[in-house]
ChimeraX commands (.cxc) that place a marker at each C-alpha (Angstrom):
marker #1 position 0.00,0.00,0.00 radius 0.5
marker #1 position 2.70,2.39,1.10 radius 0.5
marker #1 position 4.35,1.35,-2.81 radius 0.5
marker #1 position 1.38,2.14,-4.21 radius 0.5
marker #1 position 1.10,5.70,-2.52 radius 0.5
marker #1 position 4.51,6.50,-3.11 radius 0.5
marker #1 position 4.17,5.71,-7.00 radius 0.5
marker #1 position 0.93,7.60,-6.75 radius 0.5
marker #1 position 3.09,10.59,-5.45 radius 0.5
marker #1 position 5.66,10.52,-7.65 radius 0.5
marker #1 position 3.52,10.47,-10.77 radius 0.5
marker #1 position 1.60,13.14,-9.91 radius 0.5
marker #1 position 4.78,15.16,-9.31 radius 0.5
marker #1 position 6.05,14.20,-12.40 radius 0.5
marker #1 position 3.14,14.71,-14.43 radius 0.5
marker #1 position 2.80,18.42,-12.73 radius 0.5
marker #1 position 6.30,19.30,-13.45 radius 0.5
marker #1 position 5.77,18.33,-17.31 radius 0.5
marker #1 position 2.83,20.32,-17.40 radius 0.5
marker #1 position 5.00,23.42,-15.34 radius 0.5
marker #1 position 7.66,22.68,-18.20 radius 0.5
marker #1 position 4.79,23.21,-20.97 radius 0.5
marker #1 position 3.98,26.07,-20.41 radius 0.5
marker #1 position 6.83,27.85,-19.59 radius 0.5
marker #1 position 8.28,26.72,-23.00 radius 0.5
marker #1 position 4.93,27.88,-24.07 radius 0.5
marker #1 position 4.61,31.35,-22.57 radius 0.5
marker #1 position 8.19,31.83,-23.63 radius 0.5
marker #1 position 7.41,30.58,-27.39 radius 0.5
marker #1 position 4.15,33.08,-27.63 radius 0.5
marker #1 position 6.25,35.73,-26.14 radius 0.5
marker #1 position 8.56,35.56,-28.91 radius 0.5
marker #1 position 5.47,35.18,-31.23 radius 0.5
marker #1 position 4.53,38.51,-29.93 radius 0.5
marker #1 position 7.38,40.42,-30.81 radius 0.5
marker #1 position 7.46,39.15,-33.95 radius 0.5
marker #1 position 3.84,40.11,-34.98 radius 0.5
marker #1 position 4.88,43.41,-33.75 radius 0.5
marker #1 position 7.84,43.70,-35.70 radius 0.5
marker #1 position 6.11,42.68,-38.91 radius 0.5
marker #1 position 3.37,44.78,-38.54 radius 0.5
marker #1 position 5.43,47.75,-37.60 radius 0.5
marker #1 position 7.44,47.05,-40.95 radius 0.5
marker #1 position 4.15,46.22,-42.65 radius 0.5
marker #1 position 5.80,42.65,-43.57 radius 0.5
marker #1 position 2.53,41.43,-45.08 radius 0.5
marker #1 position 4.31,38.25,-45.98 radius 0.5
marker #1 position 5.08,37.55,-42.51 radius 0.5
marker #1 position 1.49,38.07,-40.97 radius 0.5
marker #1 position 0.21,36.02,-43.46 radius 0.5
marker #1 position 2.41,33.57,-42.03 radius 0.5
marker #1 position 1.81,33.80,-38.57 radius 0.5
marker #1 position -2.26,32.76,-38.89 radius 0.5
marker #1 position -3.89,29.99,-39.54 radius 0.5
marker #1 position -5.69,29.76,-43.69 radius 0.5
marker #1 position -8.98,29.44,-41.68 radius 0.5
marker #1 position -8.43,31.98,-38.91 radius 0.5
marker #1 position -10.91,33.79,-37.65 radius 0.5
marker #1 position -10.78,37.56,-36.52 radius 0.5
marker #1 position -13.57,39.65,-34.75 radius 0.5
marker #1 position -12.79,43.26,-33.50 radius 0.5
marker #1 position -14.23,45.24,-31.22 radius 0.5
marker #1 position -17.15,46.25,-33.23 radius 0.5
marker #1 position -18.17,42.90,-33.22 radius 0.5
marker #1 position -17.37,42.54,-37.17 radius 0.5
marker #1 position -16.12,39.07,-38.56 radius 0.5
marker #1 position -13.72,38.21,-40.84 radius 0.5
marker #1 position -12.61,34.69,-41.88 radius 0.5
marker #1 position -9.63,33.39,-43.69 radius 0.5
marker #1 position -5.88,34.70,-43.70 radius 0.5
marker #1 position -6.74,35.96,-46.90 radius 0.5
marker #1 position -8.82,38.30,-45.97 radius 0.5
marker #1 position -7.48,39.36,-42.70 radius 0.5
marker #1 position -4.49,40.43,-44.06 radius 0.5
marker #1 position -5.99,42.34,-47.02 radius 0.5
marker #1 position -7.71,44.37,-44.16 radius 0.5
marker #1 position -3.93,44.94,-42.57 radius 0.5
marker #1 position -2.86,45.94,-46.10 radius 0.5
marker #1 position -5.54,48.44,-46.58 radius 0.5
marker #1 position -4.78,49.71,-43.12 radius 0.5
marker #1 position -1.02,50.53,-43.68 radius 0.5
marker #1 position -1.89,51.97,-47.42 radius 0.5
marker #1 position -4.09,54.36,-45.33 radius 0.5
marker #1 position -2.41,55.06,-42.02 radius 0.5
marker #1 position 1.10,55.78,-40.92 radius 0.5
marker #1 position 0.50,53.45,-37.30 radius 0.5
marker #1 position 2.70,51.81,-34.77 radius 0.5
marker #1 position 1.45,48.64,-32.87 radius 0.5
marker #1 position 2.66,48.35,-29.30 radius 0.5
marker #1 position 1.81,44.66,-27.74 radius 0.5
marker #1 position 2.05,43.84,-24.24 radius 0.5
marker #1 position 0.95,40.11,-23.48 radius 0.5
marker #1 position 0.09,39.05,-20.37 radius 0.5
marker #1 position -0.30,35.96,-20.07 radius 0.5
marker #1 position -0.58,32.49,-21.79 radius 0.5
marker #1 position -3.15,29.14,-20.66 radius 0.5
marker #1 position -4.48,26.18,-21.97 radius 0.5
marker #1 position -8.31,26.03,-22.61 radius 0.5
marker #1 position -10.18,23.21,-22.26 radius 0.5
marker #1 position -13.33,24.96,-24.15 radius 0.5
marker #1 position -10.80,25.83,-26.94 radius 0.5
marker #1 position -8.40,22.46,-26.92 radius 0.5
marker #1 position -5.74,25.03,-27.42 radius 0.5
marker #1 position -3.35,27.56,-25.73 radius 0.5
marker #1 position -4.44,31.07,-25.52 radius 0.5
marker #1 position -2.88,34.23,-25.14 radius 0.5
marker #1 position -4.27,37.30,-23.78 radius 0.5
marker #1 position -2.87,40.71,-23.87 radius 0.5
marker #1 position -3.11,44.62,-24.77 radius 0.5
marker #1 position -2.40,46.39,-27.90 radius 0.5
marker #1 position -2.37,49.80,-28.09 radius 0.5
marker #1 position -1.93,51.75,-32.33 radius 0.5
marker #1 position -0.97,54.90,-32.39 radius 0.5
marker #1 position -0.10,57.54,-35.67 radius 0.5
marker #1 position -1.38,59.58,-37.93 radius 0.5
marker #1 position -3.22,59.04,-41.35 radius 0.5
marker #1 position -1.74,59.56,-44.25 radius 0.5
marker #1 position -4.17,61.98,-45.40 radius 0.5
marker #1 position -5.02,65.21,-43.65 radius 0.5
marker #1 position -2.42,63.93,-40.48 radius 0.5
marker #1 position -5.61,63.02,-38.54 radius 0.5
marker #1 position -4.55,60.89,-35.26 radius 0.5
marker #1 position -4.92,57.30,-34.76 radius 0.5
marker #1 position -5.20,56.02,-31.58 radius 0.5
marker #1 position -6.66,52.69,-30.71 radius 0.5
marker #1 position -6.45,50.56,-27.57 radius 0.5
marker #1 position -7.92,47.28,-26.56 radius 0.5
marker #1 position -7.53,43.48,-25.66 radius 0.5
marker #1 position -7.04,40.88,-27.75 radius 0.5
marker #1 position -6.96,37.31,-27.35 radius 0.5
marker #1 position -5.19,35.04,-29.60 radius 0.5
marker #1 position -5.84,30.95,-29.89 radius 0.5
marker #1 position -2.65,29.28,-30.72 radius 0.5
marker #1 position -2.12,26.07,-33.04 radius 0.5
marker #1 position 1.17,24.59,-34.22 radius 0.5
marker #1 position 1.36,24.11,-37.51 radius 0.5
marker #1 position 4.51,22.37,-38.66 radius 0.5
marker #1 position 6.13,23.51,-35.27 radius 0.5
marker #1 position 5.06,27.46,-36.45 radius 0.5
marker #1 position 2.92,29.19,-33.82 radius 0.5
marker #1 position -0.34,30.56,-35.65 radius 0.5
marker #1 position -3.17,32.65,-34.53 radius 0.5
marker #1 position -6.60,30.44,-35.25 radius 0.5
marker #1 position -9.01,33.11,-33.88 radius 0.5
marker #1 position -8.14,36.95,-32.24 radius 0.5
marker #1 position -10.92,38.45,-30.57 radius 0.5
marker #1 position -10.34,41.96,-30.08 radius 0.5
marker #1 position -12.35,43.69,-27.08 radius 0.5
marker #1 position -12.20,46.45,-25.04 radius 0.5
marker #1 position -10.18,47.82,-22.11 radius 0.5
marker #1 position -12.77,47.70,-19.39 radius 0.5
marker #1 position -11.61,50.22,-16.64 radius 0.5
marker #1 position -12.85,50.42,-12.92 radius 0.5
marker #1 position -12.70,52.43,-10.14 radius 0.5
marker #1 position -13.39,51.26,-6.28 radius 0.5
marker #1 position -13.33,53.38,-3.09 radius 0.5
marker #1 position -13.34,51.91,0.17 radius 0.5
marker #1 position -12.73,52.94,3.89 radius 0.5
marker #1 position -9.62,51.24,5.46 radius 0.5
marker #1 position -8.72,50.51,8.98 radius 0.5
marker #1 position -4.64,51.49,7.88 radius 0.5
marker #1 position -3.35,52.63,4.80 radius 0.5
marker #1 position 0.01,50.92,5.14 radius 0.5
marker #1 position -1.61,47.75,6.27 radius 0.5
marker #1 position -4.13,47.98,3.38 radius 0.5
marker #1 position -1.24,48.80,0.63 radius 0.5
marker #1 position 0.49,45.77,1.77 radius 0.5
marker #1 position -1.75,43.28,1.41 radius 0.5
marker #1 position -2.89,44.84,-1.81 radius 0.5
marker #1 position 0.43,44.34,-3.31 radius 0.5
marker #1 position 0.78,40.91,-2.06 radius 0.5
marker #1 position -2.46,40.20,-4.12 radius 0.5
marker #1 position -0.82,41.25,-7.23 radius 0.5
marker #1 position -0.46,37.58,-8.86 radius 0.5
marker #1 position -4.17,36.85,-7.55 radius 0.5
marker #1 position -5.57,40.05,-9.76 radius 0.5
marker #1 position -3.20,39.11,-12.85 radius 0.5
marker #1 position -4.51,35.57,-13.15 radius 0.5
marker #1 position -8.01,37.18,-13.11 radius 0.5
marker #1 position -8.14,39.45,-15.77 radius 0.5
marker #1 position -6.81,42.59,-13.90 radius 0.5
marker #1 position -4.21,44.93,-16.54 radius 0.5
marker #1 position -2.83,47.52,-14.53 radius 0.5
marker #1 position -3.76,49.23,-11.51 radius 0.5
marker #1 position -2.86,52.25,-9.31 radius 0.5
marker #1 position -4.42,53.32,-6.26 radius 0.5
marker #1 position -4.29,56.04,-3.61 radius 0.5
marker #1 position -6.25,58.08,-1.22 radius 0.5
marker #1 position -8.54,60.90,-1.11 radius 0.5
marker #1 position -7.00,64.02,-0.59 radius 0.5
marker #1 position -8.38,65.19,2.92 radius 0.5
marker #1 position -9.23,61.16,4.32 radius 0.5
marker #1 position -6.33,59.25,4.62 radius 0.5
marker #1 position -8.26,55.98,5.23 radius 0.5
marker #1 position -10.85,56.06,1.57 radius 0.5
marker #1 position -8.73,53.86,-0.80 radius 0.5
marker #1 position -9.54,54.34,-4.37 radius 0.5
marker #1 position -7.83,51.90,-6.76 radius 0.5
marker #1 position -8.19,52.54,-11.07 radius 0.5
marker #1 position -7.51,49.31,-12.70 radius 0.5
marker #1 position -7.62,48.19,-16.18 radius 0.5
marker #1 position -9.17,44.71,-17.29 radius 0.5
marker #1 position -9.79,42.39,-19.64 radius 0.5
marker #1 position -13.51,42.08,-19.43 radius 0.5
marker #1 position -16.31,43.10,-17.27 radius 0.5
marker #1 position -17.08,39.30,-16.94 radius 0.5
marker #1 position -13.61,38.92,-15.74 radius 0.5
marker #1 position -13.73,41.97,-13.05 radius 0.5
marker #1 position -17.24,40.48,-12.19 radius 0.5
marker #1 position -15.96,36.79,-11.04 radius 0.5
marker #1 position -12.97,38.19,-9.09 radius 0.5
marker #1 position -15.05,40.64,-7.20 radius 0.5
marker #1 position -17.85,37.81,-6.62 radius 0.5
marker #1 position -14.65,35.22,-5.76 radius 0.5
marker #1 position -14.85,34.32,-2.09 radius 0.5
marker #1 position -11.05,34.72,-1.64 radius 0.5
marker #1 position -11.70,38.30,-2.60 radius 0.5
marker #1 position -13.24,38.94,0.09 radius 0.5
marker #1 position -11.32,37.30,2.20 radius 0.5
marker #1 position -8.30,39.16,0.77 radius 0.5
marker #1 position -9.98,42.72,1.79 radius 0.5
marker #1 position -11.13,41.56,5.35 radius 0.5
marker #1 position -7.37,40.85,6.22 radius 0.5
marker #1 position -6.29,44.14,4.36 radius 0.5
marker #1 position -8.33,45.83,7.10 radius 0.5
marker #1 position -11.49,46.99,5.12 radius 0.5
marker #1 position -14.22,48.86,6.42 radius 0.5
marker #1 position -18.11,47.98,5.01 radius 0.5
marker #1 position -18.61,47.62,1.36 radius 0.5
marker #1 position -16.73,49.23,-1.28 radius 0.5
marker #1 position -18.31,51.37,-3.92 radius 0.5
marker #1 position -17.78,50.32,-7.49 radius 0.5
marker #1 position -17.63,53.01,-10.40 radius 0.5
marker #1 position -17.62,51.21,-13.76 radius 0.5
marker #1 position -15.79,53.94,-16.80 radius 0.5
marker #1 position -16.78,54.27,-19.79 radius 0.5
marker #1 position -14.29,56.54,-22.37 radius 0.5
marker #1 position -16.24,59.59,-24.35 radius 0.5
marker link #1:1,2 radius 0.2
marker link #1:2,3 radius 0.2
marker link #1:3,4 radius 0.2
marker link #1:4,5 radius 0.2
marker link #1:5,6 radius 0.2
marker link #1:6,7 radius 0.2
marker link #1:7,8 radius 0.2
marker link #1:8,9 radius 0.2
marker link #1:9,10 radius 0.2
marker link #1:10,11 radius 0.2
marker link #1:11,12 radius 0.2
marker link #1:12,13 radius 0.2
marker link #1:13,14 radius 0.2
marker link #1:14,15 radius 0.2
marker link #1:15,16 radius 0.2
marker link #1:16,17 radius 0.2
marker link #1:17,18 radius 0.2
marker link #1:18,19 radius 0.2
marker link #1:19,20 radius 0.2
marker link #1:20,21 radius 0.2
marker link #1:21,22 radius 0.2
marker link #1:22,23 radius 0.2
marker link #1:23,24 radius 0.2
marker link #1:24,25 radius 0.2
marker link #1:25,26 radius 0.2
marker link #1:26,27 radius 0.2
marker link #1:27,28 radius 0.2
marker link #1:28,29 radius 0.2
marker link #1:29,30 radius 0.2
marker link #1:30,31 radius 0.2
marker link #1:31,32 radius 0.2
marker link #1:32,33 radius 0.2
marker link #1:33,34 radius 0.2
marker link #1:34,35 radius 0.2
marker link #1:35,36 radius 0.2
marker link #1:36,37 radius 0.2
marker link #1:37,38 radius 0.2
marker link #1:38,39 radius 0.2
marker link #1:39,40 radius 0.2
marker link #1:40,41 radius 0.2
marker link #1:41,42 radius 0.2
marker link #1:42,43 radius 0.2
marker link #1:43,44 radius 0.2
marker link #1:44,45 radius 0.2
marker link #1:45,46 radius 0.2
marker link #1:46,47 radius 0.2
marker link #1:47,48 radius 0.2
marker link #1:48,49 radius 0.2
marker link #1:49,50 radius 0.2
marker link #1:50,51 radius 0.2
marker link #1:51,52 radius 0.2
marker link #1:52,53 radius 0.2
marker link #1:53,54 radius 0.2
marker link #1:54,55 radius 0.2
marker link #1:55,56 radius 0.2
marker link #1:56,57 radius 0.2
marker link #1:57,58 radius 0.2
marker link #1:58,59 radius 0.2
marker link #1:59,60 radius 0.2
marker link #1:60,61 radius 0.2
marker link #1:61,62 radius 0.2
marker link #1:62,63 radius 0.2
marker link #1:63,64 radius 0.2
marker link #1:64,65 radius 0.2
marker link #1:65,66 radius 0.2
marker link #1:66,67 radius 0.2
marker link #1:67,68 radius 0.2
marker link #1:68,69 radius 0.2
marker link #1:69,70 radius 0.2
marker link #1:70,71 radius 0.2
marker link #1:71,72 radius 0.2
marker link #1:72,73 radius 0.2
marker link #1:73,74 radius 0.2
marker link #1:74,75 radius 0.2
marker link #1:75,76 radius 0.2
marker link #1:76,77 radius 0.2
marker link #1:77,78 radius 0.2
marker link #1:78,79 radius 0.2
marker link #1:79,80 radius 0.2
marker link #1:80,81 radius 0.2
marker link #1:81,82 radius 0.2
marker link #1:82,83 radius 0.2
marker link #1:83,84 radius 0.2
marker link #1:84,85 radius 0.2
marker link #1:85,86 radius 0.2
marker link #1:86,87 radius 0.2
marker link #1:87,88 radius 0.2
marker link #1:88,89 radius 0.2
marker link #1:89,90 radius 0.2
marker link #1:90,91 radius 0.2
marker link #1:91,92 radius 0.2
marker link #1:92,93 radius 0.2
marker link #1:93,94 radius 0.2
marker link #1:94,95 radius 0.2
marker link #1:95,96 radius 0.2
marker link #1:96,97 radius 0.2
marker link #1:97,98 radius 0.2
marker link #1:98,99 radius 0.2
marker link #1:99,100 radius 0.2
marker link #1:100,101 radius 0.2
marker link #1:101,102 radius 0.2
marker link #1:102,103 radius 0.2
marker link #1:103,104 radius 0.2
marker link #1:104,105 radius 0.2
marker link #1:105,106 radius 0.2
marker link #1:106,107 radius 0.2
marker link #1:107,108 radius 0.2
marker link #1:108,109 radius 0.2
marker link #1:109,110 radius 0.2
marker link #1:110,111 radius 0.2
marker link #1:111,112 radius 0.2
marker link #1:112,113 radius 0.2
marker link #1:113,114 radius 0.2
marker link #1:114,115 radius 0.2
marker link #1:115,116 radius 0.2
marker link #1:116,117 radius 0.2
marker link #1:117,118 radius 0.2
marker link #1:118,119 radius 0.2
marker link #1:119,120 radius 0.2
marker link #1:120,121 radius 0.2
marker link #1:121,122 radius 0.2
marker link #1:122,123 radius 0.2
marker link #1:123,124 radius 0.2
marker link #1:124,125 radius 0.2
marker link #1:125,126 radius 0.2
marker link #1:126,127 radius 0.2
marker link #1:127,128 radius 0.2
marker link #1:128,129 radius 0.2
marker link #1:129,130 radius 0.2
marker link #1:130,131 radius 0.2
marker link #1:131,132 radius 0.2
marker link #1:132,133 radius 0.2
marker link #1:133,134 radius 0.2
marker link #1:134,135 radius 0.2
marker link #1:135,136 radius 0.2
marker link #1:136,137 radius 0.2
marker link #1:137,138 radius 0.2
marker link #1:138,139 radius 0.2
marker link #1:139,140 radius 0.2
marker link #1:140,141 radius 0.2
marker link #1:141,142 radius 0.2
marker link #1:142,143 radius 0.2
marker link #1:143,144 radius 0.2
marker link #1:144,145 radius 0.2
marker link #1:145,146 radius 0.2
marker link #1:146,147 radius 0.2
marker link #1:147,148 radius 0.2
marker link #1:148,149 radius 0.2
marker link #1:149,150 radius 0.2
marker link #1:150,151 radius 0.2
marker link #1:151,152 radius 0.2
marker link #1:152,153 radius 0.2
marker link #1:153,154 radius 0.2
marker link #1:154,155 radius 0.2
marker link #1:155,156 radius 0.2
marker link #1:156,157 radius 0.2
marker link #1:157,158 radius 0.2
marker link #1:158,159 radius 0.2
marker link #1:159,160 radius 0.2
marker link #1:160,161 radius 0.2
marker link #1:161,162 radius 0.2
marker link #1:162,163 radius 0.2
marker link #1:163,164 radius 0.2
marker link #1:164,165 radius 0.2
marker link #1:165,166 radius 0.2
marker link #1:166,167 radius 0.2
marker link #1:167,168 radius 0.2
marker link #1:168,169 radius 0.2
marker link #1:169,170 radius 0.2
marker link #1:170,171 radius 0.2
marker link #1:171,172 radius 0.2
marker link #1:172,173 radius 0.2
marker link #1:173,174 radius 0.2
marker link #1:174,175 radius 0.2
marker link #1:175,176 radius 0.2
marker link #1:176,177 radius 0.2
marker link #1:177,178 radius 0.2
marker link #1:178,179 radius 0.2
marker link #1:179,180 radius 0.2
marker link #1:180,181 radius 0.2
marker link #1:181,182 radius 0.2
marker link #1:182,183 radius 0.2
marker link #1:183,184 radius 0.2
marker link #1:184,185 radius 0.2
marker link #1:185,186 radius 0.2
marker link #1:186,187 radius 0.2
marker link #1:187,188 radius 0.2
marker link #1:188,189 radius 0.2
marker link #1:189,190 radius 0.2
marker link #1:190,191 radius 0.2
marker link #1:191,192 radius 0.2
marker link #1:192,193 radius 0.2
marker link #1:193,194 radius 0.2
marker link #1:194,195 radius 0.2
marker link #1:195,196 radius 0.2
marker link #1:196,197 radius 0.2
marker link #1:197,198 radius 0.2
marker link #1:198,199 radius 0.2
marker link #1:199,200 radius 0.2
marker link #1:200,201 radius 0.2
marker link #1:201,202 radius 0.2
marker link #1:202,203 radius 0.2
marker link #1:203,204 radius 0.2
marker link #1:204,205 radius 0.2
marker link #1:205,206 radius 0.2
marker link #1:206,207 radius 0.2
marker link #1:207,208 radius 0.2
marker link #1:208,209 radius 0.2
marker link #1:209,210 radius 0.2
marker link #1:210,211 radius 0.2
marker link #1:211,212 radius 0.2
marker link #1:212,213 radius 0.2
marker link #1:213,214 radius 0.2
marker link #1:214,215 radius 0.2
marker link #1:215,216 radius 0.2
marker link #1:216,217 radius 0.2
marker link #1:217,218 radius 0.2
marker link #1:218,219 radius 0.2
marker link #1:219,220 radius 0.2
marker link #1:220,221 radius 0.2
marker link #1:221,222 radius 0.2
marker link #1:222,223 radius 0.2
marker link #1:223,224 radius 0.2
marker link #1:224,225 radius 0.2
marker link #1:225,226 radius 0.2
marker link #1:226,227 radius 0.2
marker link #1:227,228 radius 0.2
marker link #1:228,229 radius 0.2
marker link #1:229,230 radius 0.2
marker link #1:230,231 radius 0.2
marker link #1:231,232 radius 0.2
marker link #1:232,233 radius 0.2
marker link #1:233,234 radius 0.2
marker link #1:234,235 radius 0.2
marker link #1:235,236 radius 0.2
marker link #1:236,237 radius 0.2
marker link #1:237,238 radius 0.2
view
C-alpha cells in the first residue's frame, strides 16, 4: 500500500512538473510570437502576418465585425497601412491552456498609435485581444483573435490602515493578474487618509465580475483591514 502511494506521489509530481515545463516553454514561445507580430506589422511585412495565422483563422474586432480566412485578414492589414502611418505596441500578459478551446491562448493589450496619411488626422486605438494558438509544422499561428475592449474600474473603500491595506494589496498582485486585472494604481482621497480608491484596467467586465464575486476576494480585503462595502464606479471613455 505504502508502494502504491509512493508511485501515486511521484507520478503526480512528475506529471505536474511536465505540465510546469509546458507552459513555460509555451509562454516563452508566444512571447517571442509577440514580438514578432509586432515587428512585422510595424514594418508592414505582409508576408510575414500572413504567415503567422492559420488559412482558416478567424478575426472579430471590437465592433463585433467578422472576418474569416488569412486571406482576408491580411488584405484588411494591407488596406490599413496603405491608409495610415500606425505603430502597434503589444504587451501580453499571459498564456493558458483552454479546455473549451483544446488550445493555448494568449491574452494581452495592444495599443496603435499615428497619424493618417491623409489630412495627419490621429490614430489612436487601444484594446484586448486574445489570440488561440495552433502549431502548424512547429510554427505558432493565430486560429481566432478576438479583439475587445479595455474595461476600466474604479473602487473606493474605507480602510482601517493605509500601510496595512497597501500591503496586502500588493501581495495580491499575482491573484488580480490571473483574473483578468491589466494595470492598476491606487491612492487616497486628498483630505481622508483611510478612503482607498484603486483605477484598474481589465480584460472584461465578466472577468472583473468573477474576481469581485470570488470568495477569496473577500477574504483578501477583510485581512487588508477593510471597512463595510466598497463602492464600485464602472468607466466608460467619451
Amino acid at each position: 500500500m505504502k508502494s502504491y502511494l509512493l508511485f501515486t506521489v511521484l507520478l503526480c509530481t512528475i506529471t505536474f512538473s511536465k505540465i510546469q515545463a509546458q507552459m513555460t516553454t509555451n509562454e516563452h514561445a508566444m512571447q517571442a510570437f509577440a514580438r514578432d507580430y509586432m515587428a512585422a506589422y510595424n514594418q508592414q511585412n505582409v508576408d510575414a502576418l500572413k504567415s503567422m495565422y492559420s488559412e482558416y483563422v478567424t478575426r472579430i474586432d471590437q465592433a463585433g465585425e467578422k472576418m474569416v480566412g488569412a486571406d482576408q485578414v491580411v488584405n484588411y492589414l494591407s488596406e490599413q497601412f496603405r491608409l495610415n502611418n500606425a505603430t502597434l505596441l503589444l504587451r501580453q500578459r499571459s498564456v493558458h491552456w483552454s479546455d473549451a478551446e483544446h488550445a493555448w491562448v494568449a491574452r494581452g493589450t495592444y495599443e496603435i498609435y499615428g497619424i493618417t496619411n491623409v489630412y495627419d488626422i490621429e490614430v489612436h486605438t487601444t484594446g484586448v485581444y486574445t489570440n488561440t494558438m495552433i502549431q502548424d509544422k512547429d510554427q505558432w499561428k493565430i486560429a481566432q483573435t478576438v479583439l475587445t475592449p479595455i474595461v476600466k474600474i474604479m473602487v473606493h473603500h474605507q480602510v482601517e490602515d493605509f500601510a496595512k491595506w497597501k500591503s496586502n494589496f500588493a501581495a495580491k498582485a499575482e491573484m488580480r493578474s490571473a483574473a483578468g486585472e491589466i494595470s492598476s494604481e491606487f491612492g487616497t482621497l486628498h483630505d481622508d487618509p483611510k478612503t482607498v480608491y484603486v483605477l484598474s484596467e481589465w480584460t472584461s467586465l465578466e472577468a472583473f465580475q468573477a474576481y469581485a464575486a470570488d470568495p477569496k476576494t473577500e477574504t483578501a480585503m477583510q485581512a487588508a483591514g477593510v471597512i463595510g462595502k466598497p463602492a464600485i464606479l464602472i468607466l466608460d471613455q467619451q
